[in-house]
N, C-alpha and C positions, 0 to 999 in steps of 0.2 A: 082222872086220878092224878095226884100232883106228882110230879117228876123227882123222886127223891135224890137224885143224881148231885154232885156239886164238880166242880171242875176248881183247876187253877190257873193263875194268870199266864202261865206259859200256853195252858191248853186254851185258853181263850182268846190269846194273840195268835195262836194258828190257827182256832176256828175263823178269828178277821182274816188271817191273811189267805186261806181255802177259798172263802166267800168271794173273796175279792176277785183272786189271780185264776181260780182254778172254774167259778162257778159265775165271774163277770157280774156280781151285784155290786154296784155303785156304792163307796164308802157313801154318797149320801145319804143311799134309801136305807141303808143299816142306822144311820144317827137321825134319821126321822123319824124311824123305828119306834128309837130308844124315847128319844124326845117326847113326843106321842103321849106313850104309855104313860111316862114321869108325869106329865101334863096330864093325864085320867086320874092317875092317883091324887094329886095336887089338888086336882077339882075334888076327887072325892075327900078326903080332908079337911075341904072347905066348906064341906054341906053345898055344892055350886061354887063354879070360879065370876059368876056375875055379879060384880057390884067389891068381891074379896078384894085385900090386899095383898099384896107376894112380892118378896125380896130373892132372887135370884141370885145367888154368888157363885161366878164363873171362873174357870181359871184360864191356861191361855192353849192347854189342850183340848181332846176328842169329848174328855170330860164336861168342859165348859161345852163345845158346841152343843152337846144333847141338851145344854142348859139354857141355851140358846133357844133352840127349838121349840122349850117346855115354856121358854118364855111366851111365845110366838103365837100357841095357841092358848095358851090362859088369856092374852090377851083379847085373840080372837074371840073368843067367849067371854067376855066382859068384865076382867078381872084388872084391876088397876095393879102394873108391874113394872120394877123397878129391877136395874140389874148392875151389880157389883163388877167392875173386872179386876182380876188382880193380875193386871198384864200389862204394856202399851198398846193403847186404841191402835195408834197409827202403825207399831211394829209388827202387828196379828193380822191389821186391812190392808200390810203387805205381801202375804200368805195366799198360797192357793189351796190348802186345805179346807175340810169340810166344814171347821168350825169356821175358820176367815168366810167362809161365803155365807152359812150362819146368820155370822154376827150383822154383815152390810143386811141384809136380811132386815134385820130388827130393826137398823139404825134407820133402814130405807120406810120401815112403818111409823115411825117419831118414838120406839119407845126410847125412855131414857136410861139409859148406859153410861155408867159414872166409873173413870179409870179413878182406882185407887190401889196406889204402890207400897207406900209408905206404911211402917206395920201400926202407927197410931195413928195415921189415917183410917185404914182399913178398922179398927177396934171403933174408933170415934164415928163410922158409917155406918156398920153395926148396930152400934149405939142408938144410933136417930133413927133406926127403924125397927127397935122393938117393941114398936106397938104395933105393929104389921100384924096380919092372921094365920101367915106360914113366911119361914123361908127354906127356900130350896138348896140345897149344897152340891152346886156342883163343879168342886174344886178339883179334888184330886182322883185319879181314876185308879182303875185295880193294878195298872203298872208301878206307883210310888212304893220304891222297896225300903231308900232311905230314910234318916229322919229328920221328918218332916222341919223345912224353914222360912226364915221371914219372907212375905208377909202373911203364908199360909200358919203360921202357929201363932199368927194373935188374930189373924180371921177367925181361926178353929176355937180358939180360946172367948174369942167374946162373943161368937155364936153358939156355947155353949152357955155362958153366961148371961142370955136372952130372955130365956126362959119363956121362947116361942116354940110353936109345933115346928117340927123339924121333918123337912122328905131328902133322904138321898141320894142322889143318883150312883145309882151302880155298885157303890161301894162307899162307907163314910168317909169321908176326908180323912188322912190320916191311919187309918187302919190296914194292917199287913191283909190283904184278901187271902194268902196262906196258911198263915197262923193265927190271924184272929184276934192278933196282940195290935196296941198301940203304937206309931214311931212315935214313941216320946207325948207324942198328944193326937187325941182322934174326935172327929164329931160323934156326939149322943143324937143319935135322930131316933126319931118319932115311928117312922116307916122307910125301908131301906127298898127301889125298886133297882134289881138285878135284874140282868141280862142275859138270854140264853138259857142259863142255869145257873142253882147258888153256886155259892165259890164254898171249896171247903173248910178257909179260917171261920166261916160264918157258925159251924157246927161245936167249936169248940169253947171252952170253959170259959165265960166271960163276956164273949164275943157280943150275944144278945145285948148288952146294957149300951152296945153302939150301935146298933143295927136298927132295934127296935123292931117291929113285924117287919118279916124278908116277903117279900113279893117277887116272881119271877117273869120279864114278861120276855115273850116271843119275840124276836126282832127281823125273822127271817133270813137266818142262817138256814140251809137245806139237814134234816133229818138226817139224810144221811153222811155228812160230813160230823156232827156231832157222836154217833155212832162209830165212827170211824177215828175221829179223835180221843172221845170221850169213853168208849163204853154203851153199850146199850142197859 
């Protein structure tokens, strides 16, 4: 039975930080989790990720790492991929966070990882790969309260203007995970894979036309911390 449950970003930064401190699960195996599943859907998407094309757009958080990871095995599975950063290479492979380790990860497989800062840069990178078969979004995470700025609003803006299939991780770029409203500008994706449970801006009036079908998946949080935070 699907979990009608939604949470919000408050409650789903203390389900991380439970997992973490209280329950000793590895921020990593949480964002392989995640990565994982984004990568099943991706594949499925694709009809099969062997032989597909996929543009990745990362940002320089938890967010990007899951984008990381979803790179990691599309490509294992035989999918020719390509990954945006909108970060510094070199200021992110000086990080000890999950996505910095990630990212060496991919770089240490030869995919290619193209930093792009600059906001027509990042529009003109876009650009040259919309003829790709998906790309993936995964820029900003359900923490972005603000409104959204360069170079994530002309990322968002000309990966809207694609007019390729689109999967999001977590949450669409740009969208309040509370309210369900745009900052200012949100990704249209295709298919939206959440974490845990939906968020509850997802439920409200509009919200859909960003999200596209919400997929929830499991990432191994314990049952009963969610319960406990969330509601049964």
């Amino acid at each position: 039975m699907t979990d009608q449950r939604a949470a919000t970003r408050e409650q789903i930064r203390e389900l991380d930080r439970v997992a973490v401190q209280d329950y000793a699960i590895a921020g990593l195996v949480l964002m392989e989790n995640a990565g994982r599943a984004c990568a099943r859907a991706a594949a499925d998407m694709l009809g099969g990720a062997d032989g597909a094309r996929a543009t990745v757009l990362c940002g320089r958080g938890n967010n990007g790492g899951d984008g990381f990871v979803a790179a990691r095995h599309l490509s294992n599975w035989g999918a020719h991929v390509e990954v945006l950063l909108l970060a510094r290479l070199d200021e992110l492979l000086q990080g000890e966070g999950e996505a910095a380790a990630n990212l060496r990860i991919i770089l240490n497989m030869g995919l290619p990882v193209h930093e792009v800062t600059r906001p027509d840069q990042v529009a003109a990178a876009v650009r040259e790969r919309a003829d790709c078969d998906l790309m993936v979004d995964a820029l900003l995470g359900t923490g972005t309260t603000g409104e959204v700025r360069e170079p994530y609003r002309s990322a968002i803006r000309a990966l809207n203007a694609c007019e390729r299939p689109v999967l999001a991780v977590d949450v669409p770029s740009g969208l309040d995970c509370n309210t369900g409203r745009p900052l200012g500008v949100a990704v249209r994706a295709d298919r939206t894979v959440t974490f845990v449970l939906s968020k509850v801006g997802f439920t409200q009036a509009g919200a859909a036309a960003y999200t596209g079908r919400v997929e929830v998946a499991e990432i191994g949080i314990p049952r009963a911390a969610v319960e406990r935070i969330v509601g049964s």
